[in-house]
Each structure stands twice: as C-alpha cells, then as structure tokens.
C-alpha positions as CSV (number, residue, x, y, z in Angstrom):
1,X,269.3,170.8,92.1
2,X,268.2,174.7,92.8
3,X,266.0,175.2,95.5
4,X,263.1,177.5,95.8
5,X,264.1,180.6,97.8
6,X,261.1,182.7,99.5
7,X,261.3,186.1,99.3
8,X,259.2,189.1,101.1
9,X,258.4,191.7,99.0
10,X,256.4,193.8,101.6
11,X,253.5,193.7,100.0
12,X,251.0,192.0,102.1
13,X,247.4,192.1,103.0
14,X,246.0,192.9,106.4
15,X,242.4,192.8,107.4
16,X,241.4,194.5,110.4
17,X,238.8,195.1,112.6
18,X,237.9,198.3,110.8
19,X,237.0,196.7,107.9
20,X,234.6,194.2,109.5
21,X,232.8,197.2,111.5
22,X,232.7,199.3,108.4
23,X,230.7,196.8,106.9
24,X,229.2,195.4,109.6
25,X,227.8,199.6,110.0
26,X,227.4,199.8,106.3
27,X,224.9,196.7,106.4
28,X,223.1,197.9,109.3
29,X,222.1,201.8,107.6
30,X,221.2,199.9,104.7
31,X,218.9,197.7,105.9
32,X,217.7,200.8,108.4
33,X,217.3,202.5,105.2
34,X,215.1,199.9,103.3
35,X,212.8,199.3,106.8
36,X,211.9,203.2,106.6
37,X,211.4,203.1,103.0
38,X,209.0,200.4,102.6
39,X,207.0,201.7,105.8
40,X,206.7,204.8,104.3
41,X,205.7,203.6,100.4
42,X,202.2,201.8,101.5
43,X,200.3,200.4,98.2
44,X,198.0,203.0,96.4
45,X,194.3,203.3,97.2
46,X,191.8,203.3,94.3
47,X,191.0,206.2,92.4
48,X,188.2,206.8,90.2
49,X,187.4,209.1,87.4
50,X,184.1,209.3,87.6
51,X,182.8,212.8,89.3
52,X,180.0,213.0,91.7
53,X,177.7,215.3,91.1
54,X,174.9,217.1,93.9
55,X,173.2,220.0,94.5
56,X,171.7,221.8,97.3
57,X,169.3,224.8,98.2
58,X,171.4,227.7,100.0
59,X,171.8,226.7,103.9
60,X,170.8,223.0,103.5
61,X,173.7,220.5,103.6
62,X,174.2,218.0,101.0
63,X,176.2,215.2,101.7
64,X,178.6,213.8,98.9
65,X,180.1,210.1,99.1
66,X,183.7,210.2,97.3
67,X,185.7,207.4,98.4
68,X,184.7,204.0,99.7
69,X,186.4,201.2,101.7
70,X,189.1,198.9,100.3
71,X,188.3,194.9,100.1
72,X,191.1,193.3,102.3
73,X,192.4,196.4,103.7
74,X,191.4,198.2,107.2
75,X,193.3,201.6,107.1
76,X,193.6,203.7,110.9
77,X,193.0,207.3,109.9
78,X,194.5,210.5,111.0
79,X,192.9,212.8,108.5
80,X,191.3,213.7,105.3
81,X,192.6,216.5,103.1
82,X,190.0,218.2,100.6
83,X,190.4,220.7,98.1
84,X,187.6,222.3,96.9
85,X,187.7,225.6,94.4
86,X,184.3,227.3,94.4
87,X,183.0,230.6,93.6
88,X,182.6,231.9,97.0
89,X,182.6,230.3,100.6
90,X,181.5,226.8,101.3
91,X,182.1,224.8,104.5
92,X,183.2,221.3,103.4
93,X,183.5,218.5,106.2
94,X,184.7,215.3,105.8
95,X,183.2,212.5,107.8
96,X,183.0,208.8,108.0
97,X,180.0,206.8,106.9
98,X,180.2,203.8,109.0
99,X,178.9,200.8,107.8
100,X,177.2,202.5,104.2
101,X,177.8,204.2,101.1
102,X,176.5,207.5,100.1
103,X,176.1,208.9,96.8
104,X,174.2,212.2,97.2
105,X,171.6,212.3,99.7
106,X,170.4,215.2,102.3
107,X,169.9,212.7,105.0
108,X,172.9,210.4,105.3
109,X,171.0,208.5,108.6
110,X,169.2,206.5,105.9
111,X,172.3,205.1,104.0
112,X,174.9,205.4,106.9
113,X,174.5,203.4,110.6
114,X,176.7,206.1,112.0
115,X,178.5,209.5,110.7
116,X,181.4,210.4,112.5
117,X,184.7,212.6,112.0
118,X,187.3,210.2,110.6
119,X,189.9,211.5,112.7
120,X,191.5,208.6,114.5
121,X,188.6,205.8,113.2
122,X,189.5,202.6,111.2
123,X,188.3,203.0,107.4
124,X,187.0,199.1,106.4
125,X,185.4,197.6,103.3
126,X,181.9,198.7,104.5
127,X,182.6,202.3,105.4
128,X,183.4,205.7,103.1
129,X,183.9,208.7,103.0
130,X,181.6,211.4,103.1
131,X,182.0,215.1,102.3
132,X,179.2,217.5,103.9
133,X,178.6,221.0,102.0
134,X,176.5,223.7,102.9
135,X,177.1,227.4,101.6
136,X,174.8,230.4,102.8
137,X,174.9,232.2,99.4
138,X,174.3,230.1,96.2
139,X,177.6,228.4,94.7
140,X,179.4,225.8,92.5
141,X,181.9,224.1,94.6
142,X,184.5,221.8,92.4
143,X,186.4,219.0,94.9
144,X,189.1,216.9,93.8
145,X,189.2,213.3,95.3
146,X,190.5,213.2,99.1
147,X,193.7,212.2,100.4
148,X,193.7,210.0,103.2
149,X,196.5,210.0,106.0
150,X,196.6,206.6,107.1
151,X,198.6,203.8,109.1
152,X,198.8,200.4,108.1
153,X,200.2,197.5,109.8
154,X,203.6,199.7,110.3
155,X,203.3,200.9,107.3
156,X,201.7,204.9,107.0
157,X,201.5,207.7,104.2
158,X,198.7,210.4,102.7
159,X,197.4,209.4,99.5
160,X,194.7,210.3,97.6
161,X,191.7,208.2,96.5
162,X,188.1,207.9,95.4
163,X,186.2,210.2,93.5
164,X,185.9,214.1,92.9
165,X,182.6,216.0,93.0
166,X,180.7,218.7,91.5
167,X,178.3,220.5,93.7
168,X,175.6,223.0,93.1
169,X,174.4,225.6,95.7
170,X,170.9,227.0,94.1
171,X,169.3,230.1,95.5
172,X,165.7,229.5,97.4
C-alpha cells in the first residue's frame, strides 16, 4: 500500500509581533479618532425663522431677545458671535438674561432677574439671550441669529441658534 509522503513547499505563514502591534495601533487611532469626532459634533440647538423686530430712539438702547434656553440641556458658554449689517454704526452686545425671556423691551430688569455677559456663564432652560443695540445717529440694523460657543458634558462646538432681528433706530 503507498504511503502518504509530506512535502515542504516553502510556502508557509508566519505571524509576527508586527502584525499584532499594527493592529493593536491601528485600533487605538481609530477609536482616538471617533472620541474627537463625536466630542466635537454636539447635537444642533434650535433655530427659528421667525425675525424679531424693535425699534429705538437715537441713543436709547433697546434690548432684543433672540435665542432662548434648551429643555434638558445646560450649555457652559464661551461666547456669542453676532452679525449684524446695518446702514451705519451700531454697538451690539450680547448678554445673558438669567432666569427670563425678553422679546423687545427698553428695560430688561422687568423681564430678566439678572443681565450679565455670557462669557463663561451656564445657558439653562430659563435663561436667553439677549442682544442690546444702541446707535447715536438713526439706523436699520439687520442681525442674523447668534452662534453660541459652548461645552457640553465633553462634548464643545459654535453653532448657531435662535432667532434674527430687525431693529429700527428713529431720529428724536
């Protein structure tokens, strides 16, 4: 009866350390990768299309609320971008309205427990933001909605949210 002969034919496979650590390093960038994504892609805050609309005699501020707290979220802020295109110069400050909601007023004390610059403060369901316009010569000032720079949790971006404005500054 034949009997089975065993042959080498040179061809074998090796596994190495190198392979392990390439994948062991190819495993730890991805997953580095994903942790810097997702702390850098918070969720959206609302917008809305509505447009608020104020005016204002020359020199007297008016005081425009634009965005307003998010149910279930409490966001630490580092800033508030505005853009605002008018006709000539307008001083527009952001600040936050703690504990109210402002839609137009000239005296935010009656709406707001406490207005403060946002800088650094945590933004909560009962707070918004408030936009405070003055100009010394009469104007139209056109604002789109604000873009918060926030942290979350661990998670932190810039995005924009709430409303934009329309505000009149009429001669005396």
């Amino acid at each position: 009866m034949p009997t089975a002969e065993t042959r080498d034919t040179g061809l074998t496979v090796r596994r190495t350390r190198w392979s392990r650590a390439a994948l062991a390093g190819i495993f730890v960038v991805g997953t580095l990768g994903l942790i810097i994504w997702h702390a850098n892609h918070p969720d959206a805050l609302p917008t809305d299309d509505r447009v608020v609309s104020a005016s204002t005699p020359v020199d007297e501020p008016v005081y425009v609320g634009v965005a307003r707290g998010v149910e279930g979220r409490t966001l630490h802020l580092s800033g508030v971008k505005v853009h605002a295109t008018s006709n000539t110069d307008v001083s527009v400050t952001p600040l936050l309205c703690r504990g109210g909601q402002v839609e137009a007023t000239t005296d935010p004390a009656a709406f707001c427990t406490d207005l403060v610059n946002p800088e650094g403060e945590p933004f909560g369901v009962d707070d918004s933001i408030v936009l405070q316009l003055t100009s010394d010569q009469p104007a139209v000032a056109v604002i789109d909605p604000v873009r918060l720079g926030f942290r979350e949790s661990f998670q932190w971006g810039t995005l924009p949210t709430g409303a934009g404005a329309v505000v009149r500054v009429l001669a005396r």
